[in-house]
C-alpha positions as CSV (number, residue, x, y, z in Angstrom):
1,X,19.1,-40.4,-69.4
2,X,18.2,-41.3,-73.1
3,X,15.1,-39.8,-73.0
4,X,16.7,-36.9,-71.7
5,X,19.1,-36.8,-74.4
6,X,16.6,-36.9,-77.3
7,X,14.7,-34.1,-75.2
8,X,17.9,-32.1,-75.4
9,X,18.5,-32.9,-79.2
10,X,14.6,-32.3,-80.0
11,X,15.4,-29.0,-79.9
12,X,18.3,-28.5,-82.2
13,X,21.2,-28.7,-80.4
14,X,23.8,-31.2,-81.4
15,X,26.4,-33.8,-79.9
16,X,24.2,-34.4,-77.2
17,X,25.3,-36.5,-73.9
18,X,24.6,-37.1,-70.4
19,X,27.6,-37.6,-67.7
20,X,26.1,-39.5,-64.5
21,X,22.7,-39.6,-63.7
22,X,22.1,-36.4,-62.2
23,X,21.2,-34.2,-64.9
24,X,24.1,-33.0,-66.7
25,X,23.8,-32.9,-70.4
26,X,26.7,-31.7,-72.5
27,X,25.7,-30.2,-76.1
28,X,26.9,-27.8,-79.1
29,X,24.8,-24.7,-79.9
30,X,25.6,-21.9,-82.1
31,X,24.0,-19.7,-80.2
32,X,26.3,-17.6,-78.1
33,X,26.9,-17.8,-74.4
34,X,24.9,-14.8,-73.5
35,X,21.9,-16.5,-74.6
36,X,21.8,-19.1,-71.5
37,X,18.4,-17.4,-70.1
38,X,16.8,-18.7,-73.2
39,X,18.2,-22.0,-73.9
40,X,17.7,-22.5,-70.1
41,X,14.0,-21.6,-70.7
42,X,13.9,-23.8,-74.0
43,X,15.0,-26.7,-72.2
44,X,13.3,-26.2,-69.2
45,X,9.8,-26.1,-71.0
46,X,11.1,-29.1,-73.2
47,X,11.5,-31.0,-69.6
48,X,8.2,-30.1,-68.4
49,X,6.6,-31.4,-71.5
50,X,8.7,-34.1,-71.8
51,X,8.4,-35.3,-68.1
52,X,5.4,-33.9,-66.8
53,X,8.3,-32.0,-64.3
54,X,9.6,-28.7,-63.7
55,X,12.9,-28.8,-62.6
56,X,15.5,-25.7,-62.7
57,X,18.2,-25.3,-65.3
58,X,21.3,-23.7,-65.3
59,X,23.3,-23.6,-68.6
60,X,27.3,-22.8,-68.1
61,X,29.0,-23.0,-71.3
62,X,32.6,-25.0,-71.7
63,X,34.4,-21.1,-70.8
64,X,32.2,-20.6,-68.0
65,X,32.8,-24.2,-66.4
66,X,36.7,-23.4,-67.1
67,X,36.5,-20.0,-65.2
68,X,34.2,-21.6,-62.4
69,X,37.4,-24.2,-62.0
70,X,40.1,-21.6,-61.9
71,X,38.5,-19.4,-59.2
72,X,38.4,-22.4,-57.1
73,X,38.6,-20.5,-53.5
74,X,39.7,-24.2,-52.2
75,X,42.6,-25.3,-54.5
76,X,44.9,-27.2,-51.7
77,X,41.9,-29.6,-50.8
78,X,43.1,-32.7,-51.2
79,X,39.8,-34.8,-51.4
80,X,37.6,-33.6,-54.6
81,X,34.5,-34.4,-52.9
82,X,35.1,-31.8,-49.8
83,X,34.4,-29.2,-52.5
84,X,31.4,-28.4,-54.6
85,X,30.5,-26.1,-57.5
86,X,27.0,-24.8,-56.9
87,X,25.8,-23.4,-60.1
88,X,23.1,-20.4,-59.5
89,X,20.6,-19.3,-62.8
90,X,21.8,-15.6,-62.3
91,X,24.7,-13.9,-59.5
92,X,23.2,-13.2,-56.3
93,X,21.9,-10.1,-55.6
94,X,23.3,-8.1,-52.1
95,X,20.2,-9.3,-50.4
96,X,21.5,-13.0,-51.1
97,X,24.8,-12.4,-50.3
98,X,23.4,-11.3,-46.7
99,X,21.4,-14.5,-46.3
100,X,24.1,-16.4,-47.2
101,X,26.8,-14.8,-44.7
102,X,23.9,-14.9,-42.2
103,X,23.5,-18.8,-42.6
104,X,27.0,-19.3,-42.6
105,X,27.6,-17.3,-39.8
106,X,25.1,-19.0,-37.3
107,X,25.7,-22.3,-38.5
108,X,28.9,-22.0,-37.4
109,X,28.4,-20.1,-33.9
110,X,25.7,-22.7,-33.3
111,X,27.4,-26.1,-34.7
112,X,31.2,-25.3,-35.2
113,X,32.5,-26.9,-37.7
114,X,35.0,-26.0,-41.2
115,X,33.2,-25.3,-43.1
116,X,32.7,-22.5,-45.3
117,X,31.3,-21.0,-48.4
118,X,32.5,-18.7,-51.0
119,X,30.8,-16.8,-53.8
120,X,32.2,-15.8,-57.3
121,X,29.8,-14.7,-59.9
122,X,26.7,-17.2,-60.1
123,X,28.8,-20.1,-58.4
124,X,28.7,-20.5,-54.6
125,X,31.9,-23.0,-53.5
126,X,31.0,-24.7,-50.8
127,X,33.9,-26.0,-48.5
128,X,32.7,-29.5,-46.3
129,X,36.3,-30.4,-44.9
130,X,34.4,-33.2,-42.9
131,X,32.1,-34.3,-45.3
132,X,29.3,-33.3,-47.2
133,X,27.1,-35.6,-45.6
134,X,27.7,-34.6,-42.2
135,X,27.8,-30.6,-43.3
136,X,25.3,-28.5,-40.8
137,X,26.2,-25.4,-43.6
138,X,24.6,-27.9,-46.4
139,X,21.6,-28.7,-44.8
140,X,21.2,-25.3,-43.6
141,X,21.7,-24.2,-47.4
142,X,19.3,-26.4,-49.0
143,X,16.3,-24.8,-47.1
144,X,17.2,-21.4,-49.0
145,X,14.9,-20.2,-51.6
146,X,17.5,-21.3,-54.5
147,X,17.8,-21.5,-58.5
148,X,20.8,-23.6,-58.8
149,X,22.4,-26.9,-58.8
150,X,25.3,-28.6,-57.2
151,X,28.3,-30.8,-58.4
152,X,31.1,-32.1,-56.5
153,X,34.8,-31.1,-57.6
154,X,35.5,-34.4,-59.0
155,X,31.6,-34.1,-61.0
156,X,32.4,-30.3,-62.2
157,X,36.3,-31.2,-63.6
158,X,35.1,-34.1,-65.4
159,X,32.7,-31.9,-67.5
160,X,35.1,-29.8,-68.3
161,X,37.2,-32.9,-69.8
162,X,34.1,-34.0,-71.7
163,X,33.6,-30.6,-73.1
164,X,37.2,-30.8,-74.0
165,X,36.9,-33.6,-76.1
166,X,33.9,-33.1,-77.9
């Protein structure tokens, strides 16, 4: 994650950190939030160059992450990690929308199960009442053509603190 963070900081921003070892780097920009496409595009190429990697990025700034967690479609889940914040580059189309009912819907009709999904914007909430691990809606969502990136609730609030305090 240090090398990471000096990528990040390479490019200008400032008060760069890392939470957890899954990617999630916290910085200062003046640039405003409209601007995400290019940072995202900045920091992506700054990772491939870096890291010999391409990997997607998705930028949400401290407002965004703040409105992500008060839509939360799944507030009286008790567990944190039942819920998750997926984080999409740019709001589905209508085409994805489809897709996504679709999977939902067969996943259920062929596996039961609780769970559920719920999209707002460019987050997707996914709902795994009996565990993430276990979810037949997960798998089935990971084999979608996807730009986005996934945090649990506990992973998403905790940003939000940290952006708080910086």
């Amino acid at each position: 994650m240090a090398d990471l963070r000096a990528a990040v900081s390479s490019l200008g921003y400032e008060g760069v950190s890392t939470y957890i070892q899954s990617g999630n780097v916290l910085f200062s920009t003046a640039e405003p939030a409209a601007a995400s496409t290019a940072i995202e595009a900045a920091i992506g190429a700054e990772v491939a160059r870096s890291f010999g990697m391409t990997v997607g990025i998705v930028v949400v700034s401290k407002e965004q992450l703040a409105e992500v967690i008060s839509h939360n479609p799944y507030p009286d889940e008790p567990n944190p990690k039942y819920v998750h914040a997926v984080f999409m580059s740019a709001e589905p189309d209508q085409a994805h929308l489809d897709r996504l009912a679709a999977v939902q819907a067969g996943v259920v009709a062929a596996k039961g199960g609780r769970d559920s999904l719920t999209v707002i914007g460019r987050t997707m909430y996914l709902h795994t009442p009996d565990g993430f691990g276990t979810s037949e809606l997960a798998k089935a969502l990971t084999r979608l053509p996807s730009s986005g990136t996934a945090r649990n609730w506990s992973t998403t609030t905790k940003l939000l603190e940290l952006c708080e305090q910086a």
